[in-house]
C-alpha positions in Angstrom: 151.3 -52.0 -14.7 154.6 -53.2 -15.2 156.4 -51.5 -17.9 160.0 -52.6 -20.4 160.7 -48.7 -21.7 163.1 -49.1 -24.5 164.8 -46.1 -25.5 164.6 -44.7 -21.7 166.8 -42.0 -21.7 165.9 -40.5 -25.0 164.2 -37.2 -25.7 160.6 -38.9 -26.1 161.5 -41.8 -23.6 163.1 -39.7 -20.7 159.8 -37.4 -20.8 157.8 -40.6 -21.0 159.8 -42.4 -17.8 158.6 -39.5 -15.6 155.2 -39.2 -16.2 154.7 -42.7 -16.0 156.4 -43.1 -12.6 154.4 -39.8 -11.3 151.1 -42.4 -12.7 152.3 -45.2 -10.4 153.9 -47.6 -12.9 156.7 -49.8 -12.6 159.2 -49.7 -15.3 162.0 -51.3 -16.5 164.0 -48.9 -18.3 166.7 -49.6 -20.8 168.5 -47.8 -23.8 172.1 -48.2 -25.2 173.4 -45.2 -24.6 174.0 -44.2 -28.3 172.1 -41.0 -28.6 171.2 -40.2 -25.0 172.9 -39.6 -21.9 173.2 -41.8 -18.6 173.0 -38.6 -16.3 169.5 -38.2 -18.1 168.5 -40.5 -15.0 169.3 -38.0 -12.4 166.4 -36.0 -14.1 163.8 -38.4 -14.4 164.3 -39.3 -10.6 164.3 -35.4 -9.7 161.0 -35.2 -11.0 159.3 -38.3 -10.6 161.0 -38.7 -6.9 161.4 -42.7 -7.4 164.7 -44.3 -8.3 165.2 -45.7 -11.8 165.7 -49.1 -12.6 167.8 -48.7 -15.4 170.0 -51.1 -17.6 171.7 -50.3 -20.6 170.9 -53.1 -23.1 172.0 -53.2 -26.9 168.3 -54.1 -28.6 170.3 -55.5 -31.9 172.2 -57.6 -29.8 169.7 -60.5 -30.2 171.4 -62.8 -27.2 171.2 -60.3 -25.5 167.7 -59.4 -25.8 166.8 -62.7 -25.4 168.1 -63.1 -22.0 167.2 -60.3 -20.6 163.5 -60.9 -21.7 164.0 -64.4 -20.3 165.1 -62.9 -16.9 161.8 -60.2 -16.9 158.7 -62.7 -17.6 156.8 -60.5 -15.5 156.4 -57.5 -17.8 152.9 -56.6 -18.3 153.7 -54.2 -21.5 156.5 -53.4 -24.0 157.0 -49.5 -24.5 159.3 -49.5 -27.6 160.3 -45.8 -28.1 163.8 -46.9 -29.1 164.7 -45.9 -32.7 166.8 -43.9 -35.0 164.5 -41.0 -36.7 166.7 -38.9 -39.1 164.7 -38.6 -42.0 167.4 -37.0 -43.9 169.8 -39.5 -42.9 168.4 -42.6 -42.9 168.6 -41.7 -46.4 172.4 -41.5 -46.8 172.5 -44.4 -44.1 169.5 -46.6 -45.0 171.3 -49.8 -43.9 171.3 -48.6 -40.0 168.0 -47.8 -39.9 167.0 -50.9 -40.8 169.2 -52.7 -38.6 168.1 -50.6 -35.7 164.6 -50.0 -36.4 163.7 -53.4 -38.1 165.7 -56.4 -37.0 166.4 -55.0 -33.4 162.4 -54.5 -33.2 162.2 -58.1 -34.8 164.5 -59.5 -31.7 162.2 -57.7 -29.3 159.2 -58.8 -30.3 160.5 -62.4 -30.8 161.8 -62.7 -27.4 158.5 -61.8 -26.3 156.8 -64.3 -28.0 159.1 -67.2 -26.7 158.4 -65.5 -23.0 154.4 -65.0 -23.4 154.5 -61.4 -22.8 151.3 -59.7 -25.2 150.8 -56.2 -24.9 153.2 -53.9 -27.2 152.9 -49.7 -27.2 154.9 -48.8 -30.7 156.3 -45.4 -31.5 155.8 -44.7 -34.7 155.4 -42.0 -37.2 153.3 -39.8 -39.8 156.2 -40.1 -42.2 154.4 -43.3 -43.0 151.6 -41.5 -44.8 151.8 -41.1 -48.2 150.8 -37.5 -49.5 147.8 -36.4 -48.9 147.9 -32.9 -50.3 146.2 -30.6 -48.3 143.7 -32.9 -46.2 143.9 -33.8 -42.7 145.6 -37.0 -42.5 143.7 -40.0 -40.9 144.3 -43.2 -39.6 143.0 -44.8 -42.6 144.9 -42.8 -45.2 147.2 -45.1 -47.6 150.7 -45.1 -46.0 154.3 -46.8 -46.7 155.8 -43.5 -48.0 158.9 -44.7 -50.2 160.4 -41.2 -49.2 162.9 -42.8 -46.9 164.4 -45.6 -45.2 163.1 -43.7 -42.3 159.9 -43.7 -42.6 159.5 -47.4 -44.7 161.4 -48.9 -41.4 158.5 -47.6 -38.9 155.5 -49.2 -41.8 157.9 -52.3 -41.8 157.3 -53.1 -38.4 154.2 -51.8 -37.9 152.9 -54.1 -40.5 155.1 -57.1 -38.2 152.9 -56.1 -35.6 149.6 -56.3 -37.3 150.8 -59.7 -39.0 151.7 -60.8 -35.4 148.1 -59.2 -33.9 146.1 -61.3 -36.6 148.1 -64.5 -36.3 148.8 -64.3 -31.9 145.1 -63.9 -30.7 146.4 -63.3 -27.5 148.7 -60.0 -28.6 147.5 -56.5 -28.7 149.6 -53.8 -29.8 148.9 -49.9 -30.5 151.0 -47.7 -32.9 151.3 -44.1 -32.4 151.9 -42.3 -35.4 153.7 -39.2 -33.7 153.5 -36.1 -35.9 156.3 -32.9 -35.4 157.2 -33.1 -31.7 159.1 -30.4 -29.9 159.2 -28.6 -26.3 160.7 -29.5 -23.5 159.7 -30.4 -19.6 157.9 -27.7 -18.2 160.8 -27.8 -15.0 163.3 -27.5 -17.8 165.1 -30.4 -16.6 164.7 -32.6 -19.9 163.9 -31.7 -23.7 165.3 -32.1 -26.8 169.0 -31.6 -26.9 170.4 -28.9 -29.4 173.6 -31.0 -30.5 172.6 -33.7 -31.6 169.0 -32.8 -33.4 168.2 -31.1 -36.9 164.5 -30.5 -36.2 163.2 -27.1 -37.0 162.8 -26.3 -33.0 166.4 -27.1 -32.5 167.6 -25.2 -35.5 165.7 -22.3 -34.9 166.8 -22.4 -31.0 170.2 -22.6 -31.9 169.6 -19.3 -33.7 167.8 -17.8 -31.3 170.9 -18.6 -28.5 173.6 -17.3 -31.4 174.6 -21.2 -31.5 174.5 -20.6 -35.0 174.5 -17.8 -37.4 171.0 -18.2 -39.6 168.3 -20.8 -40.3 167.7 -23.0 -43.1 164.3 -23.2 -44.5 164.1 -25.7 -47.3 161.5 -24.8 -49.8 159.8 -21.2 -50.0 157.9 -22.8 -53.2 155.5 -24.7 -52.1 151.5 -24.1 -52.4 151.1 -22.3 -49.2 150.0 -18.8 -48.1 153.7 -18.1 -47.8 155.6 -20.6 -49.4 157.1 -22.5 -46.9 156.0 -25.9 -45.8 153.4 -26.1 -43.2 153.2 -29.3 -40.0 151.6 -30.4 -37.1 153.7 -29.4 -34.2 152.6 -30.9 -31.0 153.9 -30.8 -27.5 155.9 -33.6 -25.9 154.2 -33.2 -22.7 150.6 -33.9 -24.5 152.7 -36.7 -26.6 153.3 -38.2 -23.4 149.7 -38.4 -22.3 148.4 -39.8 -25.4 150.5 -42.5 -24.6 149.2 -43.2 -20.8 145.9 -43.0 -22.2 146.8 -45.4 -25.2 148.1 -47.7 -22.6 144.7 -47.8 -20.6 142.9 -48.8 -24.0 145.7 -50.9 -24.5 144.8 -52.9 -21.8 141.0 -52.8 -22.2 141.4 -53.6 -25.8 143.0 -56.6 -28.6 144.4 -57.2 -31.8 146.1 -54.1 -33.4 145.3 -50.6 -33.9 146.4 -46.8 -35.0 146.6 -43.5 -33.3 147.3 -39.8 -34.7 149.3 -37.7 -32.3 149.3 -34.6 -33.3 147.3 -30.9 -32.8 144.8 -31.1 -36.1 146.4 -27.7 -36.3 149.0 -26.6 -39.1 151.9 -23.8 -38.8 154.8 -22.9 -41.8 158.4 -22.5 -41.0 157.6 -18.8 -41.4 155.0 -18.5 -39.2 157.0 -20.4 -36.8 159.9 -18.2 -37.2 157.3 -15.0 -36.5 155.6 -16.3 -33.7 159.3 -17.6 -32.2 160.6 -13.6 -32.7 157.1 -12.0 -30.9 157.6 -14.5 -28.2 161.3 -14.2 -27.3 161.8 -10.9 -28.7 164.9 -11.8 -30.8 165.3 -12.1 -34.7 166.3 -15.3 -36.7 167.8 -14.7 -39.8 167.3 -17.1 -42.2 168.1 -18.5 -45.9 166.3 -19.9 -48.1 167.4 -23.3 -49.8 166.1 -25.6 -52.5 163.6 -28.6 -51.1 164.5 -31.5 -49.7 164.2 -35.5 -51.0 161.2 -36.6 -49.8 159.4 -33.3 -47.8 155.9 -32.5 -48.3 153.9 -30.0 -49.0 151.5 -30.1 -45.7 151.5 -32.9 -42.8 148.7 -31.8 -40.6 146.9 -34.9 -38.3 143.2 -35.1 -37.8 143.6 -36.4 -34.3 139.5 -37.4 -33.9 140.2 -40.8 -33.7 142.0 -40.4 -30.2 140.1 -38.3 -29.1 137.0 -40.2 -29.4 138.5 -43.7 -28.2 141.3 -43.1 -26.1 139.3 -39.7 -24.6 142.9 -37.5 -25.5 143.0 -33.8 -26.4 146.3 -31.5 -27.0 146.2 -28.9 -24.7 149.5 -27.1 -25.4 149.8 -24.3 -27.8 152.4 -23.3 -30.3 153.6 -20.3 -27.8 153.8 -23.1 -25.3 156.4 -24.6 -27.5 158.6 -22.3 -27.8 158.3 -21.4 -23.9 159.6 -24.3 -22.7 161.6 -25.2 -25.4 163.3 -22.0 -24.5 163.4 -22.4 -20.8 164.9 -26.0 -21.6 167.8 -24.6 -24.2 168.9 -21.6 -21.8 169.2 -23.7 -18.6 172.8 -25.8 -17.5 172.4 -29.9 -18.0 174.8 -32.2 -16.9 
């Protein structure tokens, strides 16, 4: 298939790039360069050993969108992993995060429509959710969290899609609602970039390399064996996959539907800070600090749904994480 990856050169998007090359696809890559790095290219062509056609395109510029759609009729699917995903900030900053994950989505998908092109894989989230206490959350769970901008842009334009799906016989779209995502390329060329990223794997890897003094853990109150807030970490690499498999449903498939990415297994901060000093043999000192706006209690996916339709399992452990999020933060890039 032919392939338009937005957000190319990103952490989810460069990881994406390569597999889907290595799978024989033909993409189409662009991103704006805002939170990523060009040189990320050199990477994704190491490992997938085909040359990237790459073009850096501003997705709220909507002229611009429009004409590159116009020039690249012959897309089979949209990949749209471009997005801001700050949870924290999108609350001091709610206004960007509409513009970029709203109306720059709305220009995509309408220069698609004016160009005929149907079949749309969305990146989305399980901030969408609304709290489900302890349970395993499902597909069919109520969602548009009011938490944060952050999370009621990715239920905006999923619901866009669904609107679009119902009204446009002829468009099919899947939305992957990604739970906690870390780890890094097994060949520690590409992962998540410690500068520029507040998740706990980055924060507690900046520990770990004495980047930075102690970690933060918001919250030892909550209703947990050990007070701290428990989630769903899952591996990019297995991310990855349960998006070529979404694709091959995708194309077998119409009208809209919802995945859960994520392990169906939960872990605290502090078990993650325990299992992180076993593994590497290092301590992270930490503090303790009041909860944040908006966190909850216990995010843990029940993944059955892919598994049973798009045939995807998780495969990667915890301890897989945190190797190859290691590997990643300890070898040169760029």
């Amino acid at each position: 298939m032919k392939l338009l990856v937005t957000g190319a050169t990103g952490y989810i998007g460069s990881h994406f790039c390569v597999s889907a090359l290595q799978n024989h696809h033909e993409l189409i890559m662009v991103d704006d360069l805002s939170n990523s790095s060009i040189k990320t290219l050199n990477a994704i062509e190491t490992l997938s050993q085909k040359k990237c056609n790459f073009v850096q395109l501003d997705l709220c510029d909507e002229q611009s969108v429009a004409r590159f759609i116009t020039k690249n009729q012959d897309i089979d699917v949209v990949v749209h992993l471009a997005a801001k995903k700050n949870v924290y900030d999108s609350i001091h900053q709610p206004l960007n995060y509409y513009r970029d994950n709203v109306i720059a989505s709305f220009f995509l998908l309408n220069a698609l429509q004016k160009n005929n092109i149907n079949k749309f894989l969305f990146s989305s989230t399980a901030a969408v959710y609304i709290d489900a206490g302890d349970k395993l959350y499902k597909e069919t769970f109520p969602v548009c969290n009011p938490s944060s901008p952050y999370s009621h842009s990715k239920f905006m334009f999923e619901t866009m899609l669904n609107d679009y799906c119902r009204a446009e016989k002829k468009f099919s779209a899947i939305s992957l609602r990604y739970f906690n995502v870390a780890g890094a390329h097994p060949s520690a060329l590409l992962g998540e970039s410690l500068l520029n990223s507040s998740g706990i794997f980055p924060e507690l890897l900046k520990v770990a390399t004495k980047r930075k003094e102690y970690l933060n853990i918001y919250g030892n109150d909550y209703p947990t064996p050990d007070g701290t807030a428990i989630r769903d970490y899952i591996h990019v690499m297995d991310l990855i996959q349960g998006h070529l498999d979404a694709l091959k449903y995708l194309d077998a498939h119409s009208g809209f539907d919802v995945f859960n990415l994520g392990r169906g297994e939960g872990s605290s901060v502090l078990n993650l800070v325990n299992t992180l000093e076993n593994e590497l043999h290092t301590k992270i000192p930490y503090h303790f600090k009041p909860r944040r706006q908006g966190d909850l209690c216990s995010v843990i996916a029940d993944p059955g749904k892919a598994n049973q339709l798009l045939g995807w399992h998780a495969k990667y452990t915890i301890k897989d994480i945190i190797h190859d999020a290691w590997q990643y933060s300890n070898t040169p890039h760029f």
